[in-house]
PDB file of N, CA, C and O in Angstrom:
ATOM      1  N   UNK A   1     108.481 114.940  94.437  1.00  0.00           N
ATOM      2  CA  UNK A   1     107.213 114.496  94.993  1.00  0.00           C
ATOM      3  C   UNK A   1     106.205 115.632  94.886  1.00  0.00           C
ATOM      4  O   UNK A   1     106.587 116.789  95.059  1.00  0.00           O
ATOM      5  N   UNK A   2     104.637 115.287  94.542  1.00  0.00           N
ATOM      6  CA  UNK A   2     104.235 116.272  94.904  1.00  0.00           C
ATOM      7  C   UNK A   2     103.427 117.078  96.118  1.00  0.00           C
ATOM      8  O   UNK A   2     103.829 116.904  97.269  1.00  0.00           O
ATOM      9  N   UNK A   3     102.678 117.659  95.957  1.00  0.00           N
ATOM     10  CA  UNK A   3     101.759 118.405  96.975  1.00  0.00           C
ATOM     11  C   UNK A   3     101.384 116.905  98.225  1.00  0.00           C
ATOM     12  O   UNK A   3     101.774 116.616  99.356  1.00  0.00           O
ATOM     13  N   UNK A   4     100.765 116.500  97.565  1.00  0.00           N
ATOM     14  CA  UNK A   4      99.988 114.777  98.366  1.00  0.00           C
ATOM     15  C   UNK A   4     100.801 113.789  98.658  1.00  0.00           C
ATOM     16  O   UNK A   4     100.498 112.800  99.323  1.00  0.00           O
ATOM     17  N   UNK A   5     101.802 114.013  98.195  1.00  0.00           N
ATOM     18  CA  UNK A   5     103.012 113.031  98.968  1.00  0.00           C
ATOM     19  C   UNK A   5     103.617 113.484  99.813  1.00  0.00           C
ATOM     20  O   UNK A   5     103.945 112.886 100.837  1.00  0.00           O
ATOM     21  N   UNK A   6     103.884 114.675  99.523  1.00  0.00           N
ATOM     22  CA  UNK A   6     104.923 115.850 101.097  1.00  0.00           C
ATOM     23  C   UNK A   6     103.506 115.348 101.639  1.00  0.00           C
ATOM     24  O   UNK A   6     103.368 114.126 101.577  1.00  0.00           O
ATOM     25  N   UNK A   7     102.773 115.837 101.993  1.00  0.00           N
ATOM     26  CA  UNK A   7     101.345 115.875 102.898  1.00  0.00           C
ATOM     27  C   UNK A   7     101.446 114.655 103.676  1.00  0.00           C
ATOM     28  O   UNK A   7     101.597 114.526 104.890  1.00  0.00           O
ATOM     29  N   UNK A   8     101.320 113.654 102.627  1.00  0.00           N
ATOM     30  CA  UNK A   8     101.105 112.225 103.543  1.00  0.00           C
ATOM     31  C   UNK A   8     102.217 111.791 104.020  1.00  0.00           C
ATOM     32  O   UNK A   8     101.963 110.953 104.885  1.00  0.00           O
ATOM     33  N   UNK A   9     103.784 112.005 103.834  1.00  0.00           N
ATOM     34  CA  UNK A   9     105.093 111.815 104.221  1.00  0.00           C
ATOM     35  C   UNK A   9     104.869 112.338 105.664  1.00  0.00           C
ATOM     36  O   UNK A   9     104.734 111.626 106.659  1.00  0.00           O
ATOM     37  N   UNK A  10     104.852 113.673 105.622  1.00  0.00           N
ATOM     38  CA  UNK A  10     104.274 114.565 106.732  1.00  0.00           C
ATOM     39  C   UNK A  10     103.987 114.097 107.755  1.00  0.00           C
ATOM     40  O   UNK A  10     104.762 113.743 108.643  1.00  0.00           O
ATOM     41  N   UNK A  11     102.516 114.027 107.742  1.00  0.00           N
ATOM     42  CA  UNK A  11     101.538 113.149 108.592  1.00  0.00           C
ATOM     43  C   UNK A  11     101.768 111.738 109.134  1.00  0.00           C
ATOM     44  O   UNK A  11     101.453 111.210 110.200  1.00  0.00           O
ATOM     45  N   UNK A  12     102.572 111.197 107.801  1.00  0.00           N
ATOM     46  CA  UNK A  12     102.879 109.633 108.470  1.00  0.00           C
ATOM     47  C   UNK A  12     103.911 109.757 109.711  1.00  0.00           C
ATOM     48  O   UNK A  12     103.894 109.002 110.684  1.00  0.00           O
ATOM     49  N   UNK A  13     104.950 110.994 109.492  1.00  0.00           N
ATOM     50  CA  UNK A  13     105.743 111.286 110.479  1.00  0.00           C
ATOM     51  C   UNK A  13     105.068 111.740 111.790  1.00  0.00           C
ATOM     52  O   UNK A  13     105.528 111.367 112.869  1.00  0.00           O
ATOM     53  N   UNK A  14     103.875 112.620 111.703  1.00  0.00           N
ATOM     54  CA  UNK A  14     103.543 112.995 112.927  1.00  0.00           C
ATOM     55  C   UNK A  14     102.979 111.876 113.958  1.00  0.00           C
ATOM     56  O   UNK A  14     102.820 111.876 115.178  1.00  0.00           O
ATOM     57  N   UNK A  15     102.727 110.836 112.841  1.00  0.00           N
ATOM     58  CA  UNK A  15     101.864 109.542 113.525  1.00  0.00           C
ATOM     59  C   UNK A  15     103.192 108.779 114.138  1.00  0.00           C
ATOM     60  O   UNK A  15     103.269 108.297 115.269  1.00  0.00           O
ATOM     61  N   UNK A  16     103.904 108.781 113.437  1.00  0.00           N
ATOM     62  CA  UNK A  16     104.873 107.888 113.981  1.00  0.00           C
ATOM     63  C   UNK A  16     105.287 108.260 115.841  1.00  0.00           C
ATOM     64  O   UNK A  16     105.091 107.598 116.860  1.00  0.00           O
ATOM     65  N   UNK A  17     105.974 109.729 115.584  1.00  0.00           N
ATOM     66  CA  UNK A  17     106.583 110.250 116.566  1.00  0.00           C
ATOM     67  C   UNK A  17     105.351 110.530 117.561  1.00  0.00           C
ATOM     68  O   UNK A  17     105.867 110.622 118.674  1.00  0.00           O
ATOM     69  N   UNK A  18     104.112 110.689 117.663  1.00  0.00           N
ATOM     70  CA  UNK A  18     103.216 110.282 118.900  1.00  0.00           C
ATOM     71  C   UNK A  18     102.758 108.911 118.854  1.00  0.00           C
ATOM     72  O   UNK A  18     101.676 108.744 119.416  1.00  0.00           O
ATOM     73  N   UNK A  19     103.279 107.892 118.344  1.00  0.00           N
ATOM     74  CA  UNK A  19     103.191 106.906 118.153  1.00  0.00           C
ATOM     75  C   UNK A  19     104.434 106.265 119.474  1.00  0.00           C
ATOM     76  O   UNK A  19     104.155 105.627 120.488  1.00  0.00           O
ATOM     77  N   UNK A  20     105.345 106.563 119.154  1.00  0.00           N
ATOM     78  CA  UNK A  20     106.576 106.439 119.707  1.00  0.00           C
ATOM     79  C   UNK A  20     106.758 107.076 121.543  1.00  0.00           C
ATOM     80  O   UNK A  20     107.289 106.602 122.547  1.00  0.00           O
ATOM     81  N   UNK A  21     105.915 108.505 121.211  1.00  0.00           N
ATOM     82  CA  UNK A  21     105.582 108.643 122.498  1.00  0.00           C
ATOM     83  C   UNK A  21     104.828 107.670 123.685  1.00  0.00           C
ATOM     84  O   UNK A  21     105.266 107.003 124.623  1.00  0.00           O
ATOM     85  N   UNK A  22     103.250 107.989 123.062  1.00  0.00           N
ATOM     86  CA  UNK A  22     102.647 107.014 123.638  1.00  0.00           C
ATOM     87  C   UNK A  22     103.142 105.738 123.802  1.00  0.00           C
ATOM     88  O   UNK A  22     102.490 105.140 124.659  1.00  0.00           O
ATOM     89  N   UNK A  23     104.060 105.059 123.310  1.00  0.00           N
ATOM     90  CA  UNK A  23     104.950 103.715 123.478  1.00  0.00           C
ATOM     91  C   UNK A  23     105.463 103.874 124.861  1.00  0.00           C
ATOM     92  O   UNK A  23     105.110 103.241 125.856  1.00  0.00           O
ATOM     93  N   UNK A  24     106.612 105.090 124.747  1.00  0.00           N
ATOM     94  CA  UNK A  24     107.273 105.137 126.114  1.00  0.00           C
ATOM     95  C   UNK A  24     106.658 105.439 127.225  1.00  0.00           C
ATOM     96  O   UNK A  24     106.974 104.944 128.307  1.00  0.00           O
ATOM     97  N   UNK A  25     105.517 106.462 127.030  1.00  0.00           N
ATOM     98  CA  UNK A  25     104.494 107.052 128.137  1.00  0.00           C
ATOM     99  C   UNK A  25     104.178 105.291 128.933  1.00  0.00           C
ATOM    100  O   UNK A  25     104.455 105.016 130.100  1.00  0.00           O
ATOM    101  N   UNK A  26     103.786 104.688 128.296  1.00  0.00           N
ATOM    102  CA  UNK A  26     103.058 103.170 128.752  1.00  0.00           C
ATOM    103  C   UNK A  26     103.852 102.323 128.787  1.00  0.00           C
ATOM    104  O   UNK A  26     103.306 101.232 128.621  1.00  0.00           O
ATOM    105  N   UNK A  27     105.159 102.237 128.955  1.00  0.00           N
ATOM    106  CA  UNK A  27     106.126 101.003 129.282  1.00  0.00           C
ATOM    107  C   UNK A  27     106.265 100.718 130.175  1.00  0.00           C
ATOM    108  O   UNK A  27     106.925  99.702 130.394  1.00  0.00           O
ATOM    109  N   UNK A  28     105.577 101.650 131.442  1.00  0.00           N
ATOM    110  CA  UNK A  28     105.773 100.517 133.012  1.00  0.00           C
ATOM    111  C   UNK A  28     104.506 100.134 133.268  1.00  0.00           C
ATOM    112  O   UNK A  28     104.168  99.777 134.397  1.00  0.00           O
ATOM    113  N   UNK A  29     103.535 100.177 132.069  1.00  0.00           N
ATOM    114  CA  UNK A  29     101.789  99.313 132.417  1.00  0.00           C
ATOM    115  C   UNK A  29     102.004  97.494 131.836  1.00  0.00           C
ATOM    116  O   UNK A  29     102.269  96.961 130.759  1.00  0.00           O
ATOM    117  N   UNK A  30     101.757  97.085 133.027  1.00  0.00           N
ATOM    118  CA  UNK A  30     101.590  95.974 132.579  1.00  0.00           C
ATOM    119  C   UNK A  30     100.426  95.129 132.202  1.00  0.00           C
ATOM    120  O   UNK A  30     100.500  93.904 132.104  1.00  0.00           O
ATOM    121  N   UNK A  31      99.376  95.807 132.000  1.00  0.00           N
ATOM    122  CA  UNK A  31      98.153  94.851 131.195  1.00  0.00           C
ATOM    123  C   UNK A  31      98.280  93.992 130.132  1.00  0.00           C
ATOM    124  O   UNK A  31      99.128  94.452 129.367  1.00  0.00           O
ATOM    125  N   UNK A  32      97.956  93.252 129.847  1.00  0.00           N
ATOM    126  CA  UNK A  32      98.075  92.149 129.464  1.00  0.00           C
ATOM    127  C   UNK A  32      97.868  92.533 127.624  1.00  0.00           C
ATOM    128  O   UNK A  32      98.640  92.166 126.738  1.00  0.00           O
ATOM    129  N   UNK A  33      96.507  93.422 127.435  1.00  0.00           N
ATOM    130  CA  UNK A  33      95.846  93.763 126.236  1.00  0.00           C
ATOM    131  C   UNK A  33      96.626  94.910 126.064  1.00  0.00           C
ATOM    132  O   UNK A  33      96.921  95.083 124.881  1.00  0.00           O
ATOM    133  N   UNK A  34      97.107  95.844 126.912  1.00  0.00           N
ATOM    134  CA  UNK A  34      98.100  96.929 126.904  1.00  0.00           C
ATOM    135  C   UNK A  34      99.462  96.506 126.317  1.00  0.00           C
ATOM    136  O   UNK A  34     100.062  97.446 125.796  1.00  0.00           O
ATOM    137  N   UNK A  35     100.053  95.391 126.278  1.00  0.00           N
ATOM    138  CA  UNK A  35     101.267  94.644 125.908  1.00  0.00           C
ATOM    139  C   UNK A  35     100.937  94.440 124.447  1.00  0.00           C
ATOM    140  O   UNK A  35     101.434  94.965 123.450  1.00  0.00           O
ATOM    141  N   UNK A  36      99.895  93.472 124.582  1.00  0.00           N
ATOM    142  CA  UNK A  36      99.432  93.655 122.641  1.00  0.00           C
ATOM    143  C   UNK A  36      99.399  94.660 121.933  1.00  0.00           C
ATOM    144  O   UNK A  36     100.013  94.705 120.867  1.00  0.00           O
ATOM    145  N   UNK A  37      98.796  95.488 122.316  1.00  0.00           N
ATOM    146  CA  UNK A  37      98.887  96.705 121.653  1.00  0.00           C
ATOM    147  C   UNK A  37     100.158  97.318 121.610  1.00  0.00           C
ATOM    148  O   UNK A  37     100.331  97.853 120.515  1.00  0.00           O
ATOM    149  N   UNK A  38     101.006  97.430 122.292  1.00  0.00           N
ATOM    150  CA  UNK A  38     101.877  97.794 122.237  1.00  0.00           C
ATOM    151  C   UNK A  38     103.260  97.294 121.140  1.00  0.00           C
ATOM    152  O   UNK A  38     104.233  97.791 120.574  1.00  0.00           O
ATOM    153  N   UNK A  39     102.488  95.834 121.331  1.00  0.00           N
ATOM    154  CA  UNK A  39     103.676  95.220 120.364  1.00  0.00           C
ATOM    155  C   UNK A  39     103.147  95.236 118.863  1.00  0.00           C
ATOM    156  O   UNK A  39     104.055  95.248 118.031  1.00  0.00           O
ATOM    157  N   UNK A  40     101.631  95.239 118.273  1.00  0.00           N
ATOM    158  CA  UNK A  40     101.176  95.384 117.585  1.00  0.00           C
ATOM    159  C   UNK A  40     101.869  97.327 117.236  1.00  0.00           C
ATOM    160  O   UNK A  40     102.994  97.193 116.754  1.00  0.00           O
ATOM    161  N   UNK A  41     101.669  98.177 117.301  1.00  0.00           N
ATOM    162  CA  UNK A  41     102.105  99.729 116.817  1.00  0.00           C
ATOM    163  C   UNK A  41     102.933  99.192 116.981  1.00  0.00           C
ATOM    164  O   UNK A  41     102.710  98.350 116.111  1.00  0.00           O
ATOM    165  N   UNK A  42     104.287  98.743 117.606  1.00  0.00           N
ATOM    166  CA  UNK A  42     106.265  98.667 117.379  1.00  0.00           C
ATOM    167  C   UNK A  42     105.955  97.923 115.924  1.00  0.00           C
ATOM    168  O   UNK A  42     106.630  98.334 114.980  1.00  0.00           O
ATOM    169  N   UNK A  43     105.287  97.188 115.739  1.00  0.00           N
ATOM    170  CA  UNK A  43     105.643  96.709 114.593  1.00  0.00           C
ATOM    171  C   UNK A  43     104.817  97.324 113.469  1.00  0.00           C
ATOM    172  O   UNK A  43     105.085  96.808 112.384  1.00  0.00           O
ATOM    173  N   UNK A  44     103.601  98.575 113.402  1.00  0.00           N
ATOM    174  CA  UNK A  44     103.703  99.305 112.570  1.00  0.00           C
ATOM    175  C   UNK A  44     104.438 100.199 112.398  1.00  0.00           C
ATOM    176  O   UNK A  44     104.660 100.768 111.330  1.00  0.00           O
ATOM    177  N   UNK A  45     105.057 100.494 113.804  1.00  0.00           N
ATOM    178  CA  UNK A  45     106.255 101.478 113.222  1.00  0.00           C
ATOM    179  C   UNK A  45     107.467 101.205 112.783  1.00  0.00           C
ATOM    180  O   UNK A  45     108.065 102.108 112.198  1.00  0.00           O
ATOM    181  N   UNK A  46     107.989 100.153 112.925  1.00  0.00           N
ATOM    182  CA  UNK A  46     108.777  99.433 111.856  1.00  0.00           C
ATOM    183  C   UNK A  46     108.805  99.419 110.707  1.00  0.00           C
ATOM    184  O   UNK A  46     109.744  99.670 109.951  1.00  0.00           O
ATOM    185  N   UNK A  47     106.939  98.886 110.323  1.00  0.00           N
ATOM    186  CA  UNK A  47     107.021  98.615 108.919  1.00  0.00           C
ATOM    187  C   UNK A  47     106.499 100.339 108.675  1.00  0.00           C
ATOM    188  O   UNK A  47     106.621 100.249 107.453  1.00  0.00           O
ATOM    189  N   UNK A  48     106.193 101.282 108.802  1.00  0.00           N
ATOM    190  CA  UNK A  48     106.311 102.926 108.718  1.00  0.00           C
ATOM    191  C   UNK A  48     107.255 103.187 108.607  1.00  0.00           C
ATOM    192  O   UNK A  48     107.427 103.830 107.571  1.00  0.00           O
ATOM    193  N   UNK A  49     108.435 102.975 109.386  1.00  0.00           N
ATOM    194  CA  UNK A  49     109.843 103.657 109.257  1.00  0.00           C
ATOM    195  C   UNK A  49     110.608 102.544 107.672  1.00  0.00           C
ATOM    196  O   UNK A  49     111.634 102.914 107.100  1.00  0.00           O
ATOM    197  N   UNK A  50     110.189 101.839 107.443  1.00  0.00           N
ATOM    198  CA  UNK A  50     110.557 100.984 106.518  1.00  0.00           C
ATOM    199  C   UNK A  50     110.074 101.444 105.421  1.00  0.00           C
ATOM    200  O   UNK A  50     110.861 101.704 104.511  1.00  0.00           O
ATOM    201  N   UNK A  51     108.833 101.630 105.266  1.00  0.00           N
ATOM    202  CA  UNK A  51     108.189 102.388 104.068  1.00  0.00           C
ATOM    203  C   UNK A  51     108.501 103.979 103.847  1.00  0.00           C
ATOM    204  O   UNK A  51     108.406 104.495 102.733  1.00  0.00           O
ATOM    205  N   UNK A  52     108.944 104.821 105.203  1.00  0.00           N
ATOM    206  CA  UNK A  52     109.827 105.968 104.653  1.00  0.00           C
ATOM    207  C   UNK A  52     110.796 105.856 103.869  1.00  0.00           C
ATOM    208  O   UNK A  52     111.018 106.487 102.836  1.00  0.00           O
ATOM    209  N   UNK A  53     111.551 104.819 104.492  1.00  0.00           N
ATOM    210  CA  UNK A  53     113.163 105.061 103.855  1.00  0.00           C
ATOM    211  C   UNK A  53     113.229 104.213 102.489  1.00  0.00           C
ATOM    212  O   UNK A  53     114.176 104.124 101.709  1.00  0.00           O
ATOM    213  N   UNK A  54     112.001 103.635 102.421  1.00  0.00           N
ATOM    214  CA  UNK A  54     111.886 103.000 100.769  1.00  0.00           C
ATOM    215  C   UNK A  54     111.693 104.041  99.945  1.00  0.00           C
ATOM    216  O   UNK A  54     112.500 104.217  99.032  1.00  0.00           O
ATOM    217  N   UNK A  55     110.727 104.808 100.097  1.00  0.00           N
ATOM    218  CA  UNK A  55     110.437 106.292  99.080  1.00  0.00           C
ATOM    219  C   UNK A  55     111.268 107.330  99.410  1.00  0.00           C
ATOM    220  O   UNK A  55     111.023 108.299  98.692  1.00  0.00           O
ATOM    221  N   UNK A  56     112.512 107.618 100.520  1.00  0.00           N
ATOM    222  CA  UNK A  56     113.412 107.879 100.400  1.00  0.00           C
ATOM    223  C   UNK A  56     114.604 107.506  99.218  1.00  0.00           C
ATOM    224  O   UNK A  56     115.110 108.335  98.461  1.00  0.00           O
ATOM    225  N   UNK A  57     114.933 105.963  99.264  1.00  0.00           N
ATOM    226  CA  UNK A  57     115.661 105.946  98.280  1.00  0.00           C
ATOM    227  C   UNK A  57     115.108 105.835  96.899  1.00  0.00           C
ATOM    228  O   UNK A  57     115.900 105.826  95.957  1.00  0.00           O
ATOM    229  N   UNK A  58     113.803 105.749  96.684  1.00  0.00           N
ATOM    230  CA  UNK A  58     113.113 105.755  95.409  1.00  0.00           C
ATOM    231  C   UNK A  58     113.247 107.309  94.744  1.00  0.00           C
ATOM    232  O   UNK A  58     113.553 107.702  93.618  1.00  0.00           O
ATOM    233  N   UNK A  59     112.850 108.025  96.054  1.00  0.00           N
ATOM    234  CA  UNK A  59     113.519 109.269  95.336  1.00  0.00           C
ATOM    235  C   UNK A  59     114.320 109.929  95.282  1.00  0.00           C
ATOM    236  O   UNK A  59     114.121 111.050  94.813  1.00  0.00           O
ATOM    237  N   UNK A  60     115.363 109.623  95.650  1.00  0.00           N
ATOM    238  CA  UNK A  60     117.217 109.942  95.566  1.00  0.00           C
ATOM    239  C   UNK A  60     117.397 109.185  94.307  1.00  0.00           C
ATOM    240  O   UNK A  60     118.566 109.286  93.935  1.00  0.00           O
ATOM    241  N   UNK A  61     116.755 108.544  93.602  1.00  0.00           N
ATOM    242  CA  UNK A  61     116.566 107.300  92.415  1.00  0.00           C
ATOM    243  C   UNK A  61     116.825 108.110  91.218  1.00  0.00           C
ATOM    244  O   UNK A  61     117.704 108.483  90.441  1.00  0.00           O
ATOM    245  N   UNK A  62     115.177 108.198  91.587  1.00  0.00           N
ATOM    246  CA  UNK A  62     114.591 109.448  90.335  1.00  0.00           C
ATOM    247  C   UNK A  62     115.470 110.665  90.311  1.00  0.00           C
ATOM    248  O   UNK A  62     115.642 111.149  89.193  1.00  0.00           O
ATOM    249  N   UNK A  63     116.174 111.372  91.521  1.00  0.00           N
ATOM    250  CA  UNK A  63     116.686 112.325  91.576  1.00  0.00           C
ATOM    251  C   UNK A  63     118.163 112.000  90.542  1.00  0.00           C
ATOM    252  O   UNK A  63     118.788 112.679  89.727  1.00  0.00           O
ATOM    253  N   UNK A  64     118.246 111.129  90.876  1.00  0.00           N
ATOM    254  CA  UNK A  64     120.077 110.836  90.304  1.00  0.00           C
ATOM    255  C   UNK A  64     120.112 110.468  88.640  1.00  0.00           C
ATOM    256  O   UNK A  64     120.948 110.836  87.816  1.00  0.00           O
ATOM    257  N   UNK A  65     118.666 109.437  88.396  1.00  0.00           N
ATOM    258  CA  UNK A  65     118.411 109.291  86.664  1.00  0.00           C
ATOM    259  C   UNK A  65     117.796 110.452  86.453  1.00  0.00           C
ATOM    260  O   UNK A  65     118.341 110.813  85.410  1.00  0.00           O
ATOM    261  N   UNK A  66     117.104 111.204  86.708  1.00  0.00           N
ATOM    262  CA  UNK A  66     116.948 112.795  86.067  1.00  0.00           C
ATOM    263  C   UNK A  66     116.850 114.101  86.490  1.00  0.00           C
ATOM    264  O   UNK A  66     115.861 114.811  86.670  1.00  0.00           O
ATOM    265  N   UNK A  67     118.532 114.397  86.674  1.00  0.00           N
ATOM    266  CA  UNK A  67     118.580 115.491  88.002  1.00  0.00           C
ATOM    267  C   UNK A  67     118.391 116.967  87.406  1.00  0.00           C
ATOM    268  O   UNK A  67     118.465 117.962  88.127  1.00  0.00           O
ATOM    269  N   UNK A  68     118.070 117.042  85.638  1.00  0.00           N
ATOM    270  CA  UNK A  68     117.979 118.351  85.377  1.00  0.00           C
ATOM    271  C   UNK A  68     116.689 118.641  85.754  1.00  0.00           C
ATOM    272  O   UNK A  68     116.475 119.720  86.306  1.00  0.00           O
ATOM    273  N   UNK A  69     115.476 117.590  85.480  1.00  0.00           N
ATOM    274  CA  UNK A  69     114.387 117.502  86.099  1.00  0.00           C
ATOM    275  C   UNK A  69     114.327 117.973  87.203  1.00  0.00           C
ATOM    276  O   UNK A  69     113.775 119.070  87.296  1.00  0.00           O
ATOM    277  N   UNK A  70     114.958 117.220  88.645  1.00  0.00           N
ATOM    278  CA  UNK A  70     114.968 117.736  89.092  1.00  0.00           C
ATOM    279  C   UNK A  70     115.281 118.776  89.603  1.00  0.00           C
ATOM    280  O   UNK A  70     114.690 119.048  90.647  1.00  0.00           O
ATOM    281  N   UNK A  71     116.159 119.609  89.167  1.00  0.00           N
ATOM    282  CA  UNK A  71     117.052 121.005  89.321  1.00  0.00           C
ATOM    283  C   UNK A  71     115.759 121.984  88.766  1.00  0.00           C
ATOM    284  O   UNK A  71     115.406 122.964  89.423  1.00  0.00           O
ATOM    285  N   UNK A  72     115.071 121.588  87.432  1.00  0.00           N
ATOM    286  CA  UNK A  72     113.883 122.516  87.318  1.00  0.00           C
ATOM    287  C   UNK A  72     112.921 122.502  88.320  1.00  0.00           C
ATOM    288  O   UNK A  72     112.448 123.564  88.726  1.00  0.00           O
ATOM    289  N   UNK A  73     112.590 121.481  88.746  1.00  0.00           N
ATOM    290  CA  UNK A  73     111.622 121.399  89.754  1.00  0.00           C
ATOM    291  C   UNK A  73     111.922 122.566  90.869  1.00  0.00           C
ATOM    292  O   UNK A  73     111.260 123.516  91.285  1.00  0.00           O
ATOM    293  N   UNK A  74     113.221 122.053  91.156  1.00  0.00           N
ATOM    294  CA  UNK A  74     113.413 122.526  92.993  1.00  0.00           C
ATOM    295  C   UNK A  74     113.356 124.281  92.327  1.00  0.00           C
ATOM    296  O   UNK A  74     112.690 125.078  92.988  1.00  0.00           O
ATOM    297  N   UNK A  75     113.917 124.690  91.307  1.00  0.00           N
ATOM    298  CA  UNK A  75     114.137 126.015  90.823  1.00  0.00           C
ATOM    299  C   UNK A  75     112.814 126.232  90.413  1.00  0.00           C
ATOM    300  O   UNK A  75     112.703 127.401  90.782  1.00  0.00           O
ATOM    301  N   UNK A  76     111.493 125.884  89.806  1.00  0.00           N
ATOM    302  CA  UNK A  76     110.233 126.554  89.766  1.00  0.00           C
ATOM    303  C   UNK A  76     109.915 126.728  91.206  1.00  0.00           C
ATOM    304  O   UNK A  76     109.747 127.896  91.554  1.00  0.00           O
ATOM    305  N   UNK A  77     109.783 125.694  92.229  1.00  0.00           N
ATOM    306  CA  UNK A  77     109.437 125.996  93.055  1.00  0.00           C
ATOM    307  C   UNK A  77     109.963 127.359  94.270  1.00  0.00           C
ATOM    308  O   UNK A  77     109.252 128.075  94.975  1.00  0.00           O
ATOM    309  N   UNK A  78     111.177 127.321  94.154  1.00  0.00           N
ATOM    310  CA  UNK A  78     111.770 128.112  94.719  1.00  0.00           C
ATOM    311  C   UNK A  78     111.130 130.000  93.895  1.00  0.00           C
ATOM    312  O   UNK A  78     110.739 131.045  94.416  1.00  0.00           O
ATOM    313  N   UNK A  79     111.293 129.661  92.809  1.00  0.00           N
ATOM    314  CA  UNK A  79     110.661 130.442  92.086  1.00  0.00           C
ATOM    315  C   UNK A  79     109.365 131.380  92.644  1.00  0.00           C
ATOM    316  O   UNK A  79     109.146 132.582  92.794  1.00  0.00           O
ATOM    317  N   UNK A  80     108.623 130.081  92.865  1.00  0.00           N
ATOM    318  CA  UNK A  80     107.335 130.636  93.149  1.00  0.00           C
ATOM    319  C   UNK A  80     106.719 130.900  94.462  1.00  0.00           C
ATOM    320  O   UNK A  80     105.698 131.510  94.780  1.00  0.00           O
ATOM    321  N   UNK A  81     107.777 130.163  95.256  1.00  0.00           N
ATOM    322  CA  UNK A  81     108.126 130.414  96.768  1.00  0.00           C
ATOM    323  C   UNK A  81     107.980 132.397  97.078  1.00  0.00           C
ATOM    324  O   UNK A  81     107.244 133.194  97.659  1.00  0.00           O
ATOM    325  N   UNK A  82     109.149 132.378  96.289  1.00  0.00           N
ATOM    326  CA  UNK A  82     109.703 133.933  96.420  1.00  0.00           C
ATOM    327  C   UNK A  82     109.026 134.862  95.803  1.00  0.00           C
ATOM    328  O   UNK A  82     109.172 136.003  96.242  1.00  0.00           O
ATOM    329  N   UNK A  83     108.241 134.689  94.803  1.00  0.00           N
ATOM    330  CA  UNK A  83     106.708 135.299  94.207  1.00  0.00           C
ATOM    331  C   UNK A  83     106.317 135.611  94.947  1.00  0.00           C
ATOM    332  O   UNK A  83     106.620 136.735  95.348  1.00  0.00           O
ATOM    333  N   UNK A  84     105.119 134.607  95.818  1.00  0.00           N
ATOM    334  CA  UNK A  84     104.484 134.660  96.978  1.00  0.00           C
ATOM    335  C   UNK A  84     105.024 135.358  98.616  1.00  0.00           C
ATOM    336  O   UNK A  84     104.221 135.735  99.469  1.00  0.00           O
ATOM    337  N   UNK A  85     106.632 135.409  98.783  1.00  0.00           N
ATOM    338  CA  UNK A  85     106.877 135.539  99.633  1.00  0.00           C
ATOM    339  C   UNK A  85     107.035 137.485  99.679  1.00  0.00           C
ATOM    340  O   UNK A  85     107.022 138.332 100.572  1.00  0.00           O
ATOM    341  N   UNK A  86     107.148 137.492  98.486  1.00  0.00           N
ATOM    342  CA  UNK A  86     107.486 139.000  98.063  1.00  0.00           C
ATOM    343  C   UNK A  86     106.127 139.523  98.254  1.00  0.00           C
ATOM    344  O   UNK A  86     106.084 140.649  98.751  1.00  0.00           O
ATOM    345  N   UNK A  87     105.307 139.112  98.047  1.00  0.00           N
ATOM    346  CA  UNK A  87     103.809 139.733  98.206  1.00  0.00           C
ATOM    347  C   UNK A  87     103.363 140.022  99.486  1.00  0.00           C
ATOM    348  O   UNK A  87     102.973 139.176 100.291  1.00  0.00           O
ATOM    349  N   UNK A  88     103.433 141.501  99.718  1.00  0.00           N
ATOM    350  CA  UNK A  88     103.004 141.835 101.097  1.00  0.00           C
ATOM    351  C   UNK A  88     101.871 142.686 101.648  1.00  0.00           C
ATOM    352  O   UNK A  88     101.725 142.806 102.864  1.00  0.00           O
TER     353      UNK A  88
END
């Protein structure tokens, strides 16, 4: 994956998990429009946690039909990780 997909993977996670908070924070309010909402986000985070684990296995996919690919990948990066990390 690259730069903009880690990023938005990321982020979709941070949304989720204060997503999930705010769920439990508000489970003993009983408003009426507070209930909608509530059931409205459970079911984006459903279909969120559903769309992770789809580009999860999409890319365990790609990983398995072209793993020298990927072996260069993870090894440039690591590469250039340790470039940068060496620089002090």
């Amino acid at each position: 994956m690259d730069r903009a997909t880690d990023k938005l993977m990321q982020d979709l996670r941070a949304v989720m998990a204060d997503a999930e908070d705010l769920l439990k924070a508000t489970a003993g309010q009983s408003d009426e429009r507070l209930e909608q909402a509530r059931a409205r986000a459970e079911e984006s985070l459903r279909a969120a946690r559903a769309s992770l684990q789809d580009a999860g296995l999409q890319l365990e996919e790609q990983v398995r039909l072209h793993p020298w690919t990927a072996l260069s990948i993870a090894a440039a990066a690591g590469l250039v990780i340790g470039i940068l990390l060496s620089r002090k």
